[in-house]
NULUMKOL-742250 format. One record per atom (N, C-alpha, C): x, y, z; atom name. Coordinates in steps of 0.1 Angstrom, whole numbers, plus 2048, in hexadecimal, padded with zeros to 3 digits. Example, Ala and Ser with C-alpha at 12.3 -4.5 7.8 and 13.67 -1.06 7.14 Angstrom:
x y z atome
884 7C7 84E N
87B 7D3 84E CA
884 7DF 84E C
880 7EA 847 N
889 7F5 847 CA
881 800 84F C
***
This chain:
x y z atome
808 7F4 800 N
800 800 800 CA
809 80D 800 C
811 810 809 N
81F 817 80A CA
821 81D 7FE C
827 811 7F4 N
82B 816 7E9 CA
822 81E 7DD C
819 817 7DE N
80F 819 7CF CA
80B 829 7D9 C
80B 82F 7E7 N
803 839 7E9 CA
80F 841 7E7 C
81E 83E 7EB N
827 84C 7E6 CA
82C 84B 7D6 C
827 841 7CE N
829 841 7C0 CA
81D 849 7BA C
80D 847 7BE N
804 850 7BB CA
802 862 7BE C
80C 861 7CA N
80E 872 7D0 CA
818 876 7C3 C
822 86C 7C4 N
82C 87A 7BC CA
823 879 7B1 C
821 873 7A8 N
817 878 79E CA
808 882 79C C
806 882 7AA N
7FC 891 7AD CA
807 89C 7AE C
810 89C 7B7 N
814 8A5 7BB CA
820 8AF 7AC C
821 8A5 7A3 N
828 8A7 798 CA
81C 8AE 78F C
80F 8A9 78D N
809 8AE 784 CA
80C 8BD 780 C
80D 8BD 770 N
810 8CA 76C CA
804 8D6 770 C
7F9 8CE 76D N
7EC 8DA 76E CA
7E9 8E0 777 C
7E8 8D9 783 N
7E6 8E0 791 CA
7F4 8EC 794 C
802 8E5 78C N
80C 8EE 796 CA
80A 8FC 78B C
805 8F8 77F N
80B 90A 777 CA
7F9 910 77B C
7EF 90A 781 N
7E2 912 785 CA
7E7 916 791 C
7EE 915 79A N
7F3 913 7A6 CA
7FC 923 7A6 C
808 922 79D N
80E 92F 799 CA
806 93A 798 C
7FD 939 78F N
7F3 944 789 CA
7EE 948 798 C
7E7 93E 7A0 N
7DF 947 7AD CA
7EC 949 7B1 C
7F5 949 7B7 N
801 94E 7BF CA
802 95C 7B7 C
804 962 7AB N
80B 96A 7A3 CA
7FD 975 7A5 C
7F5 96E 7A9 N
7E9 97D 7AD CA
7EA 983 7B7 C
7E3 98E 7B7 N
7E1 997 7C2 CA
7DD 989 7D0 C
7DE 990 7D9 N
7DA 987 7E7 CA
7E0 977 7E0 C
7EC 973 7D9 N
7EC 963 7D6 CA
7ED 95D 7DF C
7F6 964 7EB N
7FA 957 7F9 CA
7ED 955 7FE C
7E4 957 7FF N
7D7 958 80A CA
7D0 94E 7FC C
7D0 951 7F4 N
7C7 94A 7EC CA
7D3 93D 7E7 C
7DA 93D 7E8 N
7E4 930 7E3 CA
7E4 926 7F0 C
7DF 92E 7F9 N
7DB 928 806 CA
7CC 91D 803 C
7C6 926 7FF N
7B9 921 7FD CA
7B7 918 7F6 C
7C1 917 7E9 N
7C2 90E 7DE CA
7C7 8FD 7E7 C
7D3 8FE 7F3 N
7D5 8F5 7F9 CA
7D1 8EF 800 C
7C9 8F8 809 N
7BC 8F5 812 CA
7B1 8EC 80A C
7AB 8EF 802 N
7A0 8E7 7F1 CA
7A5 8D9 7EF C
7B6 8DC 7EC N
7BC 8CF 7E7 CA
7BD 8C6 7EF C
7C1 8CB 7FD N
7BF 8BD 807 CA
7B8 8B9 80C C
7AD 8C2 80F N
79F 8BE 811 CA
798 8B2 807 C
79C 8B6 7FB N
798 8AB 7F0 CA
7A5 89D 7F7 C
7AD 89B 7F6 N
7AF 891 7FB CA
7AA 88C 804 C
7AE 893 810 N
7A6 889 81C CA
79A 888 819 C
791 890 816 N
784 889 814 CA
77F 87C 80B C
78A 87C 805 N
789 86E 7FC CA
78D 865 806 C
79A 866 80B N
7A0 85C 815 CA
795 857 821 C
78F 864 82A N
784 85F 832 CA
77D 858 82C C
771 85A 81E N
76B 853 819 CA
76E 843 816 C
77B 842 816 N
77D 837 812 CA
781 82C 81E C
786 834 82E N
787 830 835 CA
779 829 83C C
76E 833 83C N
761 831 843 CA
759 824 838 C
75D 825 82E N
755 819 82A CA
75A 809 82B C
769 80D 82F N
773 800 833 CA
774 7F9 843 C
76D 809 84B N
773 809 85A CA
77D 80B 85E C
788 80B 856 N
794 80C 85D CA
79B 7FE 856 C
795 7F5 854 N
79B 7E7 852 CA
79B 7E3 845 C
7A6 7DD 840 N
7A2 7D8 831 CA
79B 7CC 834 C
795 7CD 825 N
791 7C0 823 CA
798 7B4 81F C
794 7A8 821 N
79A 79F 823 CA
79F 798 813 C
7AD 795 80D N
7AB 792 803 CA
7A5 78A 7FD C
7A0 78B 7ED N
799 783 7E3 CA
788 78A 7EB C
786 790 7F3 N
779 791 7F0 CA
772 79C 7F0 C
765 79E 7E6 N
75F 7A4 7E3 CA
765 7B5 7E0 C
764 7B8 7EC N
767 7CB 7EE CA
77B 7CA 7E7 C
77F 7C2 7EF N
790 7C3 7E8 CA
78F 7C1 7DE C
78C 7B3 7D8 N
78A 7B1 7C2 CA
784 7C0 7BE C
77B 7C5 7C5 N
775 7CE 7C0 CA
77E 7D9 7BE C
786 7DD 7C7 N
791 7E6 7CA CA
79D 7E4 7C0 C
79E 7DC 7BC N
7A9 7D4 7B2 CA
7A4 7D8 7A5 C
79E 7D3 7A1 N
794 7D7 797 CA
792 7E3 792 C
78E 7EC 7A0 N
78C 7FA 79C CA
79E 803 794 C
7A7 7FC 7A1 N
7B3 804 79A CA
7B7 7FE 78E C
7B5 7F3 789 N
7B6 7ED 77E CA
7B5 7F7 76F C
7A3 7F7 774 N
79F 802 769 CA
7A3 80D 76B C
7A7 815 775 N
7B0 823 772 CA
7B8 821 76F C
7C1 814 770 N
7CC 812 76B CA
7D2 816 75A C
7C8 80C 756 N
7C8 80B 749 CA
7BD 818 742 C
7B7 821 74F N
7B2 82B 746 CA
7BF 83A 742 C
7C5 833 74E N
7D3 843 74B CA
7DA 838 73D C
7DF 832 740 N
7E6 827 735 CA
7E0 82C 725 C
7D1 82D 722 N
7CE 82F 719 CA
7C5 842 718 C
7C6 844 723 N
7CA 856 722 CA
7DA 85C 71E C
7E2 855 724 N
7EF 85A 71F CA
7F2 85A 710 C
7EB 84C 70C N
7EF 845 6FF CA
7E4 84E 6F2 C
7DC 854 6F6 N
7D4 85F 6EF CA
7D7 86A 6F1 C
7E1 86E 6FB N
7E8 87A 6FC CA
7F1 87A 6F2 C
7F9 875 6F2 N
80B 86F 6EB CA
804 86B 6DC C
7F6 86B 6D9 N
7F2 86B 6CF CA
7F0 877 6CA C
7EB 87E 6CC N
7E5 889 6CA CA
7EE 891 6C8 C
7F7 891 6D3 N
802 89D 6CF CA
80D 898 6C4 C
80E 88B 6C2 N
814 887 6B7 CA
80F 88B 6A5 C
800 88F 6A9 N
7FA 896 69D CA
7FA 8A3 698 C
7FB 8A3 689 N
7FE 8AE 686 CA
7F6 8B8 683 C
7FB 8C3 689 N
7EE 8CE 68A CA
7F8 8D9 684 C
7EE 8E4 67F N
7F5 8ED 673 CA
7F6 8F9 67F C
804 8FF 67D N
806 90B 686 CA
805 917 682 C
801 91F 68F N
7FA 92D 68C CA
804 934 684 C
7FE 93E 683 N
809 94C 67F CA
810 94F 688 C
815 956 684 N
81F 95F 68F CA
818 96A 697 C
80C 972 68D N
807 97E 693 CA
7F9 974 69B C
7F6 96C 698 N
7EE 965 69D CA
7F2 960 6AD C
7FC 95D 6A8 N
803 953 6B6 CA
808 95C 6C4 C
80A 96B 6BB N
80F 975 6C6 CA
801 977 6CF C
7F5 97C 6C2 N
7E9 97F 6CB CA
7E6 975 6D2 C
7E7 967 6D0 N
7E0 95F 6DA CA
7E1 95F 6E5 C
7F2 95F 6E7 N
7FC 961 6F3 CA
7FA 96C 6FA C
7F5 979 6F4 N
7F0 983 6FB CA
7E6 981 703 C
7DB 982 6FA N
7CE 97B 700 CA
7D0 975 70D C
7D6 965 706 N
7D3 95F 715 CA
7E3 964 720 C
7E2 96F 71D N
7ED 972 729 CA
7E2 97D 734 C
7DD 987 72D N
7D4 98E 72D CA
7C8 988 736 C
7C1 980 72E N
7B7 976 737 CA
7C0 96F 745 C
7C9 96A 745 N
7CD 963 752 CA
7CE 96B 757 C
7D5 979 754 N
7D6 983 75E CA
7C9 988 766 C
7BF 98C 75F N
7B2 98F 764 CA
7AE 988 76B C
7AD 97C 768 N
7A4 96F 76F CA
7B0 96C 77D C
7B7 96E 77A N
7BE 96D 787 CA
7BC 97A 796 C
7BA 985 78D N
7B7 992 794 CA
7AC 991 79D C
7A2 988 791 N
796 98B 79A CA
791 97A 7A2 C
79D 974 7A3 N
798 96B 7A8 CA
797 96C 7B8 C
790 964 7C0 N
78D 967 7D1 CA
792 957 7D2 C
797 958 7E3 N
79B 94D 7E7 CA
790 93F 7E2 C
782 943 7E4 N
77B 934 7E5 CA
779 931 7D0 C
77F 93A 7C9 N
781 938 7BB CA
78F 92D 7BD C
79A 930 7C5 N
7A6 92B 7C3 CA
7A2 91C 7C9 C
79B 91D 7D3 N
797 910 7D7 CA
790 908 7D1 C
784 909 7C7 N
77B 906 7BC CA
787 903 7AF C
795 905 7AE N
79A 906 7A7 CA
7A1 8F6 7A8 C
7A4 8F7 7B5 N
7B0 8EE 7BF CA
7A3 8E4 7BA C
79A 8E0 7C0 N
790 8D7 7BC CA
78D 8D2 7AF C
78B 8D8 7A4 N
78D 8D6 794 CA
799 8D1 790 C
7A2 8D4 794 N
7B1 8D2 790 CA
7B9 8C6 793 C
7AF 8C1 79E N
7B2 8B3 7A9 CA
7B3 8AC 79A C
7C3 8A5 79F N
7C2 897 794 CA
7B8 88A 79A C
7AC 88C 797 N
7A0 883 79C CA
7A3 874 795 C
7AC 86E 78C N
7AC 863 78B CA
7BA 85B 794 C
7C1 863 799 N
7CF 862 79E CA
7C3 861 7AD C
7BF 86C 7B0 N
7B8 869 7BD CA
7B1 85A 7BD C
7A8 85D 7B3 N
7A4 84E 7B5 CA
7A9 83F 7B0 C
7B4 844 7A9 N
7C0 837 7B1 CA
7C5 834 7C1 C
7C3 83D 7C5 N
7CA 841 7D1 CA
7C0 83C 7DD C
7B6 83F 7DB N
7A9 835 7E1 CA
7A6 827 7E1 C
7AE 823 7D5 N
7AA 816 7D2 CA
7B4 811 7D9 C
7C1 817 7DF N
7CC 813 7E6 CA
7C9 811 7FA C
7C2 81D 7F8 N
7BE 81E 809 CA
7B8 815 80F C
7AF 80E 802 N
7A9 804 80C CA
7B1 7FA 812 C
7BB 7F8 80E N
7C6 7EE 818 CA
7CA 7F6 824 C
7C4 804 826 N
7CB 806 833 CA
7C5 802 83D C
7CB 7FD 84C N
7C8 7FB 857 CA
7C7 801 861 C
7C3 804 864 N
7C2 812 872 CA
7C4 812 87F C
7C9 803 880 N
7CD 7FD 88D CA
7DC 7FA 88E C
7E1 801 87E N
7F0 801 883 CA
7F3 80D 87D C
7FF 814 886 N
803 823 882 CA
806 826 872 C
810 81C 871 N
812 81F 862 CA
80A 81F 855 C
7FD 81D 85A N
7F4 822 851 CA
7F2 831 853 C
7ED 836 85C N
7EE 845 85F CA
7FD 84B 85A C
805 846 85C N
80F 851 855 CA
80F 84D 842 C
80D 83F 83E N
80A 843 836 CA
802 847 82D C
7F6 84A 831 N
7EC 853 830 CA
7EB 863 82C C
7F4 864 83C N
7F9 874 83E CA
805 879 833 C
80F 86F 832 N
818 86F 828 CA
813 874 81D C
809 86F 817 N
801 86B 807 CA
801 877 80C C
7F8 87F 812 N
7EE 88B 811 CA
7FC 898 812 C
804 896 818 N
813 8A0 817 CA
817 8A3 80C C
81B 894 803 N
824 892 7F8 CA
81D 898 7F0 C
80B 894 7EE N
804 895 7E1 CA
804 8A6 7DF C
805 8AB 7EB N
808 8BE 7ED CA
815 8C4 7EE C
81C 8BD 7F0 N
82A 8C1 7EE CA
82F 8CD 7E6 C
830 8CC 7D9 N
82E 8D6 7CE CA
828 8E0 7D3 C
81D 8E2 7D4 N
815 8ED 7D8 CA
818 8F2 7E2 C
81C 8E9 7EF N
820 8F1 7FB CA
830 8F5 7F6 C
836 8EF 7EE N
844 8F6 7F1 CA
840 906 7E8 C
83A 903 7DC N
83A 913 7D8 CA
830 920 7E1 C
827 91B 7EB N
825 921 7F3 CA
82F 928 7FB C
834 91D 802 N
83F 922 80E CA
84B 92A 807 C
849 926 7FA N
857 933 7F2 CA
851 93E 7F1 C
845 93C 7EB N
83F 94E 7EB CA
840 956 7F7 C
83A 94E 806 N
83C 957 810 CA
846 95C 816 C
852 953 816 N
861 956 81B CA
86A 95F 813 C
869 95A 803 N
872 961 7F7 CA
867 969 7ED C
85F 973 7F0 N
855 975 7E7 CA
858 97C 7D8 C
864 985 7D8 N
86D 988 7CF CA
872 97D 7C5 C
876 970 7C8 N
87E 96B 7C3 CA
875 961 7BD C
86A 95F 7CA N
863 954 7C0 CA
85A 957 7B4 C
858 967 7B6 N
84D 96B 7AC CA
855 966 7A1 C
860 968 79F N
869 968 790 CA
868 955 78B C
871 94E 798 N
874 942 797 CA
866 93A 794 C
859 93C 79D N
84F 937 793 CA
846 93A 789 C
84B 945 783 N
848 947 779 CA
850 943 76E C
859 93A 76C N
865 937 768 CA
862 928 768 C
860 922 772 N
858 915 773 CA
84D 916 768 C
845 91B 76F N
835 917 767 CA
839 91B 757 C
841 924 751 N
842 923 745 CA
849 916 740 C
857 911 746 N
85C 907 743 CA
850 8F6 741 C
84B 8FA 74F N
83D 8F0 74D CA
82F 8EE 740 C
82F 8FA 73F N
827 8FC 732 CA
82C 8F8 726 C
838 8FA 71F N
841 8F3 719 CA
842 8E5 719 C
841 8DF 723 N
841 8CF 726 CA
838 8C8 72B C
82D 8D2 72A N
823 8CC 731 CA
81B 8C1 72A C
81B 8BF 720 N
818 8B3 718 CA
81E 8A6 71F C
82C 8AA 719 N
830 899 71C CA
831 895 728 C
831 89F 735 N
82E 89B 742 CA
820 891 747 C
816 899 73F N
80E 890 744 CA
80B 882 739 C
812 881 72C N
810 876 726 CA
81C 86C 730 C
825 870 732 N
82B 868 739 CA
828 863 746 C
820 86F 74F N
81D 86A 75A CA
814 863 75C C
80C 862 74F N
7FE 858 74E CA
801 84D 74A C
80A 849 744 N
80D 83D 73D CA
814 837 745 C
821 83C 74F N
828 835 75D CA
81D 832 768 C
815 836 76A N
80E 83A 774 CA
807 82C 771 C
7FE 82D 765 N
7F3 829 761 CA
7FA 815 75F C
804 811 75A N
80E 809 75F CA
80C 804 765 C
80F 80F 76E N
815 805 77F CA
808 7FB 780 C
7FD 806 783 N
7F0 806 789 CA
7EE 7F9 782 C
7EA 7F8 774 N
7E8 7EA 771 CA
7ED 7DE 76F C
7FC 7DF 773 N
804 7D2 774 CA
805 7D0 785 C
800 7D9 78B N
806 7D4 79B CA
7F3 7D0 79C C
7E9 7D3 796 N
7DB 7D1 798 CA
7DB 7C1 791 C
7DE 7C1 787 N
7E0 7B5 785 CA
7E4 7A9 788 C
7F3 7AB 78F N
7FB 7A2 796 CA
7F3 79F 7A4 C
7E8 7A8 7AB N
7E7 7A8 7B5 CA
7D9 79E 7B6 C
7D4 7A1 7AA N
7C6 797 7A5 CA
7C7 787 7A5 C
7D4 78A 79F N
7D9 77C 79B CA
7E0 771 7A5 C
7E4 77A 7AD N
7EB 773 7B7 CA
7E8 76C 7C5 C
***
């Protein structure tokens, strides 16, 4: 359980989407207070999945081969093999060829949406950043991550830390560019803004890659685990 929950975090906590939406609220007016807010959203969405999944278990896994566990197997199976064949229609897509803009075209667009993010970031309020944090949740990575919890036990510690773990790591990213904004506010305005461009740049193959490792794992250790 250990493993598959800090192999599922770094892949939340890496997601490209959340960290360059993440920049944007930080680079606004009031961003620490609302980048707060954005953190507060995001882990709330985890644990509430993790309680959910705790209260319908009790605390205790179920017992192997039956019913609720196959079921559990099963379910990560099919997320498995649904990032497997999300990544693999990503890596398609962008392998297709699409006719590129103009120049004058490509400048305005870049305006535009520099323009728009700028606004929409102006006028965003904390419970927008939080509504943001919630949309942005990689919801299939979460609910891989569900289908993992039900092996945890609640009658020994090390399920609680690695629970607590999952819920650190999967925020990691976000808390470390938080805690830069407030200590180095100068330096980080530059430095992530420097990131999130670099990320946009690569933000394709990040997640074709991260869906297709990810998506992997999930279905050869779901498999092995069926079978065995």
């Amino acid at each position: 359980m250990v493993l598959d929950l800090l192999l599922i975090a770094v892949a939340i906590t890496l997601d490209p989407l959340p960290i360059m939406a993440f920049v944007l609220v930080l680079s606004s007016h009031k961003g620490v207070w609302r980048g707060l807010a954005f953190i507060l959203a995001w882990l709330a969405c985890l644990v509430a999945v993790i309680a959910a999944v705790l209260l319908f278990t009790g605390g205790t896994p179920p017992p192997p081969r039956s019913p609720p566990s196959t079921a559990a197997l099963a379910a990560k199976l099919a997320i498995g093999i649904g990032l497997v064949a999300y990544g693999e229609y990503r890596r398609r897509r962008r392998g297709a060829p699409r006719r590129p803009p103009s120049g004058r075209a490509k400048h305005a667009a870049g305006a535009h949406s520099r323009k728009g993010k700028e606004k929409g970031t102006d006028r965003m309020t904390s419970w927008s950043a939080a509504g943001l944090a919630v949309f942005l949740q990689p919801w299939g990575m979460v609910a891989a991550a569900a289908t993992v919890v039900v092996k945890a036990d609640l009658s020994h510690l090390s399920s609680y830390l690695a629970l607590f773990g999952f819920c650190i790591l999967a925020t990691a990213s976000l808390l470390a560019a938080e805690l830069y904004t407030v200590f180095a506010p100068e330096a980080a305005g530059a430095r992530l803004h420097r990131l999130r461009s670099w990320m946009e740049a690569h933000e394709e193959p990040a997640i074709i890659v991260g869906c297709l490792l990810m998506g992997l794992w999930l279905t050869g250790n779901s498999i092995y685990e069926l079978t065995s």
